[in-house]
C-alpha positions, 0 to 999 in steps of 0.5 A: 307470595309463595303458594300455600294452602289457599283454599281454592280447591274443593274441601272444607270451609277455610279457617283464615281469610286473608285480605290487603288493607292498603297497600303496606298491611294484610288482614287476617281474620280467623274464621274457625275454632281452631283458627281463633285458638292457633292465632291465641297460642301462637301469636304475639300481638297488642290489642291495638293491632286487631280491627274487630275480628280481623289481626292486622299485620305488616305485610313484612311479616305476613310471610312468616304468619301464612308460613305458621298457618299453613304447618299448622294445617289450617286452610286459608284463602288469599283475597283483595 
């Protein structure tokens, strides 16, 4: 995937951690605040696609997500 903010440097807690789920779909969890209340006002999703916490995405579309989450500032780490 492109590079983003991926939290690997040193600095502040990350806000979203994002994880495969099989192989088509990604897990976003928002961890902070200001991840819960950036996911509320800009993205649009069915109570269906959140699994607990964790919003799960098509990974056709997770580029555009890490895209809006990255301009947004907010610190993520890409996981297995």
């Amino acid at each position: 995937m492109t590079n983003f903010h991926t939290g690997r440097d040193s600095g502040p807690a990350l806000d979203v951690e994002v994880t495969g789920f099989g192989e088509s779909v990604l897990r976003f969890v928002p961890l902070t605040d200001a991840a819960r209340d950036w996911f509320e006002d800009n993205v649009e999703s069915e109570s269906w696609q959140w699994l607990g916490r964790a919003l799960v995405v098509d990974h056709r579309l997770a580029v555009d997500l890490l895209r809006g989450i990255d301009a947004a500032g907010l610190r993520f780490q890409e996981g297995q």
